[in-house]
C-alpha positions as CSV (number, residue, x, y, z in Angstrom):
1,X,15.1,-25.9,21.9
2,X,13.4,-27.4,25.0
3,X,11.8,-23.8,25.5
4,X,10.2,-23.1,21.9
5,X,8.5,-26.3,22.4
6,X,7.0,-26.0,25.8
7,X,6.0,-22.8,24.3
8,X,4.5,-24.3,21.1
9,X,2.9,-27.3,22.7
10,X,1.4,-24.2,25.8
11,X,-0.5,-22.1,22.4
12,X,-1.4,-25.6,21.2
13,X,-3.4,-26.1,24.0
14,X,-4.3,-22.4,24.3
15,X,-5.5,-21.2,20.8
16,X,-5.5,-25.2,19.0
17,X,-3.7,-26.3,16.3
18,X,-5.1,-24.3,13.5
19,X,-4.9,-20.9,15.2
20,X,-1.0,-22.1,16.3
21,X,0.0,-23.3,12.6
22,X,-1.0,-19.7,11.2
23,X,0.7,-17.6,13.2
24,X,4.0,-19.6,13.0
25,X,3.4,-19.8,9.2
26,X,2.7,-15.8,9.2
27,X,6.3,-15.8,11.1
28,X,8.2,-17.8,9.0
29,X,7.3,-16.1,6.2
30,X,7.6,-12.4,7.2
31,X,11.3,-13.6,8.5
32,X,12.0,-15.2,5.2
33,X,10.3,-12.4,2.8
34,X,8.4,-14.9,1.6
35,X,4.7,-13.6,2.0
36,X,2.1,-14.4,-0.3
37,X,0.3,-11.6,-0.3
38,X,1.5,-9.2,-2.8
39,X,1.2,-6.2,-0.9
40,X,3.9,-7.8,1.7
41,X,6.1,-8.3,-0.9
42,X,5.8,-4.9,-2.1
43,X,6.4,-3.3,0.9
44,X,9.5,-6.2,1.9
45,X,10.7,-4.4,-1.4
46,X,10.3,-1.3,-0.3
47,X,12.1,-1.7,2.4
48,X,14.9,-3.5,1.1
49,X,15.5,-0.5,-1.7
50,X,15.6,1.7,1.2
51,X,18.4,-0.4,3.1
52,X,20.7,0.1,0.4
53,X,19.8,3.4,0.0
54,X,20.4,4.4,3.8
55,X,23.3,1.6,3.9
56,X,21.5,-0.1,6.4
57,X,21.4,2.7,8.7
58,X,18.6,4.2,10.8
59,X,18.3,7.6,9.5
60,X,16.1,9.8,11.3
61,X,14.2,9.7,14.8
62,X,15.5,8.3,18.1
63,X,17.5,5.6,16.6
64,X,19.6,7.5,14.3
65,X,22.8,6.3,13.5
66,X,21.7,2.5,14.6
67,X,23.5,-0.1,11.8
68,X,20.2,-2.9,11.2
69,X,21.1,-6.4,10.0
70,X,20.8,-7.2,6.1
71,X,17.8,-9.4,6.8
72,X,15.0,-8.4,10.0
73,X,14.4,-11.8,11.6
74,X,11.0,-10.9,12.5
75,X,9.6,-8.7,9.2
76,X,11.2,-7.9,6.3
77,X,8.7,-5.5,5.5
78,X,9.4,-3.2,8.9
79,X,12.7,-1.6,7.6
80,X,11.1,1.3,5.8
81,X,9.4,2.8,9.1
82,X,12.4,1.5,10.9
83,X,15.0,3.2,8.8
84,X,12.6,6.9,8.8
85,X,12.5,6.5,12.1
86,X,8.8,6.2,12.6
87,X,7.9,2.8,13.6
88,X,6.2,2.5,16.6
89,X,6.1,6.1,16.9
90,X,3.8,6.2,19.8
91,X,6.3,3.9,21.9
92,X,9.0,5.8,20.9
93,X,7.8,8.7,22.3
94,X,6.6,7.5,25.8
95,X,10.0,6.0,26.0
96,X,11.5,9.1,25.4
97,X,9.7,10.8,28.4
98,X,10.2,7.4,30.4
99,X,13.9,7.2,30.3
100,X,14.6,10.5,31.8
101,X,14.0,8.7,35.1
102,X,15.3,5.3,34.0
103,X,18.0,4.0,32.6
104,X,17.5,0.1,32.2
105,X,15.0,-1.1,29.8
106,X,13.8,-5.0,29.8
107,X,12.7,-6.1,26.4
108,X,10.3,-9.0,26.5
109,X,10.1,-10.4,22.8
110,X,12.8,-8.7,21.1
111,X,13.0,-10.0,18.1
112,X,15.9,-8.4,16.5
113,X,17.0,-6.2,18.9
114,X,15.4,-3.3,17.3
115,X,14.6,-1.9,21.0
116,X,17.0,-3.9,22.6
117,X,20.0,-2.5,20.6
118,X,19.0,0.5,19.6
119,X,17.9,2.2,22.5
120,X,21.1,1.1,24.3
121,X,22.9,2.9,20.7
122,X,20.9,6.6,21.1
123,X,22.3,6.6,25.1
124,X,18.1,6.4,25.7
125,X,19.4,3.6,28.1
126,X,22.4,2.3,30.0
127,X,21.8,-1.4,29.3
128,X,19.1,-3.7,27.9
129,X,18.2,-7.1,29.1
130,X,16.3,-9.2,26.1
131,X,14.2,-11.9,26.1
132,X,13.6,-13.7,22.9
133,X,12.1,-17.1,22.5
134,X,13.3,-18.4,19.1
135,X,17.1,-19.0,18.7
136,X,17.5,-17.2,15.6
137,X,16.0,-14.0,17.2
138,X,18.8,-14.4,19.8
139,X,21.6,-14.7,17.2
140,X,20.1,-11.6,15.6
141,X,20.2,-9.5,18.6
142,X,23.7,-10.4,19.4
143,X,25.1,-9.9,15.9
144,X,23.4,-6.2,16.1
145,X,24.7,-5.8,19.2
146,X,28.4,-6.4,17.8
147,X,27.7,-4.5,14.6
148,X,27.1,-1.5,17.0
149,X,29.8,-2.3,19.2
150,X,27.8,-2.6,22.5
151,X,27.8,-6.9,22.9
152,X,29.0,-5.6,27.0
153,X,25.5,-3.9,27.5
154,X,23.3,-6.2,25.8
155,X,21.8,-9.2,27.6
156,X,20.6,-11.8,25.7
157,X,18.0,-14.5,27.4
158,X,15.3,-16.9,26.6
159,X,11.9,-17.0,26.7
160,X,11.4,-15.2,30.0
161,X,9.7,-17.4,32.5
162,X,7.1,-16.7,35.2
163,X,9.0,-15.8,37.4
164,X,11.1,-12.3,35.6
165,X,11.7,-10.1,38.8
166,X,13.6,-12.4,40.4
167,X,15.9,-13.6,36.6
168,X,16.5,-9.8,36.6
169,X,17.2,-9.5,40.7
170,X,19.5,-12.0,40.3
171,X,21.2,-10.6,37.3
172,X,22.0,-7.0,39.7
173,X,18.9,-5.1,38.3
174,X,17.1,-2.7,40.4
175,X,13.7,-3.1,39.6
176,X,13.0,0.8,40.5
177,X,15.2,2.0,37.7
178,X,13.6,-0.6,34.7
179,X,11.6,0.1,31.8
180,X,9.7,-3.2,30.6
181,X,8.5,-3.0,27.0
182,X,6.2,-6.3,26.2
183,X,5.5,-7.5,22.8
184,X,4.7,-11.4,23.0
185,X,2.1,-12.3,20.7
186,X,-0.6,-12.4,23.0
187,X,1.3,-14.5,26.1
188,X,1.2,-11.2,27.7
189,X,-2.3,-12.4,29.6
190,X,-0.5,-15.3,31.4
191,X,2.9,-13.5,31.8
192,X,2.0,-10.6,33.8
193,X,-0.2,-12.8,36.4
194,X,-1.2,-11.3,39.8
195,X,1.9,-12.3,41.9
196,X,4.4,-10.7,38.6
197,X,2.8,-7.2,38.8
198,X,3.1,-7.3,42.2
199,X,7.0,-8.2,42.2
200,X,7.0,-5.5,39.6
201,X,5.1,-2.6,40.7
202,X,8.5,-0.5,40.8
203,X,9.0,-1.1,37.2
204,X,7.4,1.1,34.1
205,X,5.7,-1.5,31.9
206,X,4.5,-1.1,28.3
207,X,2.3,-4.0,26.5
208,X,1.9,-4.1,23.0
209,X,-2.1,-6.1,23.7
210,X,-2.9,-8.9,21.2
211,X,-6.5,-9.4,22.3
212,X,-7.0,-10.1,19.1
213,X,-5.0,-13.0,18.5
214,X,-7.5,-14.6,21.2
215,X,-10.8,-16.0,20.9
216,X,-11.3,-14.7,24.7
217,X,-8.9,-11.6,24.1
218,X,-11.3,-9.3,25.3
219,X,-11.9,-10.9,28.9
220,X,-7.9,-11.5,28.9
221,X,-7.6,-7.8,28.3
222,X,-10.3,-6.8,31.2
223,X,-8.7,-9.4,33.8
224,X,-5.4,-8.2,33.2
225,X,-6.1,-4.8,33.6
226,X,-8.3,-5.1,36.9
227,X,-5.6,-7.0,38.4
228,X,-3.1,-4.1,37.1
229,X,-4.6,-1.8,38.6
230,X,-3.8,-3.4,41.8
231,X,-0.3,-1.6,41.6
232,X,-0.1,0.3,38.6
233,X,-1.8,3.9,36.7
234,X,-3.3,2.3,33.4
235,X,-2.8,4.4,30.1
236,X,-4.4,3.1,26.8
237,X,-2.0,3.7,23.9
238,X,-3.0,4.0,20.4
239,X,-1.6,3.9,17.2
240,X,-1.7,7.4,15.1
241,X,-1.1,8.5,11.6
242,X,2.0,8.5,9.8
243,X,3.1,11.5,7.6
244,X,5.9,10.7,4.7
245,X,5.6,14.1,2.9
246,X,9.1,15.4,5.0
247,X,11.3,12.9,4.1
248,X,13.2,13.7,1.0
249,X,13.8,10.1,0.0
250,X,10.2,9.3,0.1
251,X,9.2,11.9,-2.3
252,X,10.0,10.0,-5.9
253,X,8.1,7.4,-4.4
254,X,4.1,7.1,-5.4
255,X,1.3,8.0,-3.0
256,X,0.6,4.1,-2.9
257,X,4.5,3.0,-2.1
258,X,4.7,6.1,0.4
259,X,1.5,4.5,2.0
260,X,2.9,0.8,2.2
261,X,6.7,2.3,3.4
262,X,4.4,3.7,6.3
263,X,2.6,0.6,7.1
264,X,3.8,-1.8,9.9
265,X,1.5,-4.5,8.6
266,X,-0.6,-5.0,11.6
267,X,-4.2,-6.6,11.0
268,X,-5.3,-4.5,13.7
269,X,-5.1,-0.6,14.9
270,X,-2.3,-1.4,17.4
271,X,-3.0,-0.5,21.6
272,X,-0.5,-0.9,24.0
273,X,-0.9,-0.7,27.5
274,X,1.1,1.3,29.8
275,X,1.5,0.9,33.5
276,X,2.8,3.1,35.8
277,X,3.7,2.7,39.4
278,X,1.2,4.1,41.5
């Protein structure tokens, strides 16, 4: 409890009040299904017609065969893409190419294990080691691990702190053999700070960048990847398009629901930043 609050009362002070309210609003509502935009709901529907169509069950992509929770703690509407195996498609794929040399992925932000879990599931990874600020998040990530019978290779954690190589040093990990995947809401400008890249520069790091959550997002994205580049090769990610039209289920669907049952509801084109060791 002591954690969300250091971290609520740190984005008070970073973004204000206002800026802070709405995005834990935005949360609690995607969480809870409860958006009030209708073309959330639609798509939370969407999705939840596809749960029970799929029994809950990744059916396609990478993560085929993982068993998802009845409720997503962090958005309701995400199952659709989750379940056709396409969301995040871009990460997906560098992972795939990544974990041919490395077998322990660090999950900053995992929310409900999707990565966390899932990537343990498909044998992608040996082990996972999540970081989740909010309690519920963590509850979620442990019951998925259960569900998929792998609670012994699934770490659960808090909010990870400043100091992350040396939690996961003195956990056993060998930093030369980790994956980090980074999706934090836009605390990814003060987490990887000089002195953590350096203490990191074995590791494979991918950043989901929320410039755009600040109102200095763009010089937060510039100093972080000057400093980067200190240790690492710097590859801009970007989001691509999404194609329904070979999925069966989709097909008695209209072009509008196929559309929103491809969205990930991002107010933004998604980038995410990969580093690699140089």
């Amino acid at each position: 409890m002591m954690n969300v609050v250091r971290k609520t009362i740190r984005f008070v002070r970073r973004d204000g009040v206002v800026a802070t309210s709405r995005r834990a609003l935005k949360r609690i509502q995607f969480s809870l299904g409860l958006a009030n935009d209708p073309v959330e709901k639609r798509r939370v529907a969407l999705s939840r017609e596809l749960f029970g169509e799929f029994g809950g069950r990744v059916r396609y992509g990478p993560m085929a065969g993982l068993k998802l929770p009845g409720g997503l703690y962090w958005s309701s509407g995400d199952g659709a893409p989750m379940l056709l195996g396409i969301y995040e498609r871009e990460v997906l794929e560098a992972l795939q190419e990544i974990c041919a040399t490395r077998r322990t992925l660090v999950n900053l932000g995992a929310a409900d294990g999707y990565y966390g879990v899932g990537l343990v599931k498909n044998g992608m990874f040996e082990q996972s080691y999540c970081f989740e600020l909010m309690p519920k998040g963590r509850a979620a990530i442990k019951e998925l691990a259960v569900a998929n019978g792998l609670e012994a290779r699934v770490h659960v954690f808090g909010a990870a702190d400043a100091d992350l190589s040396s939690v996961l040093v003195t956990e056993g990990v060998n930093l030369g053999d980790v994956v980090i995947l980074c999706d934090i809401e836009g605390s990814e400008f003060e987490t990887f700070h000089a002195e953590a890249l350096a203490a990191l520069k074995g590791t494979v790091i991918i950043i989901e960048v929320h410039d755009f959550l600040r109102d200095d997002g763009r010089e937060q994205l510039r100093t972080l990847k000057e400093r980067a580049s200190a240790w690492f090769e710097l590859t801009e990610m970007r989001m691509g398009a999404r194609d329904l039209s070979p999925f069966p289920e989709c097909q008695r669907f209209s072009d509008s629901d196929r559309w929103l049952m491809a969205s990930e509801g991002r107010g933004e084109l998604m980038t995410w930043l990969r580093l690699d060791p140089k």
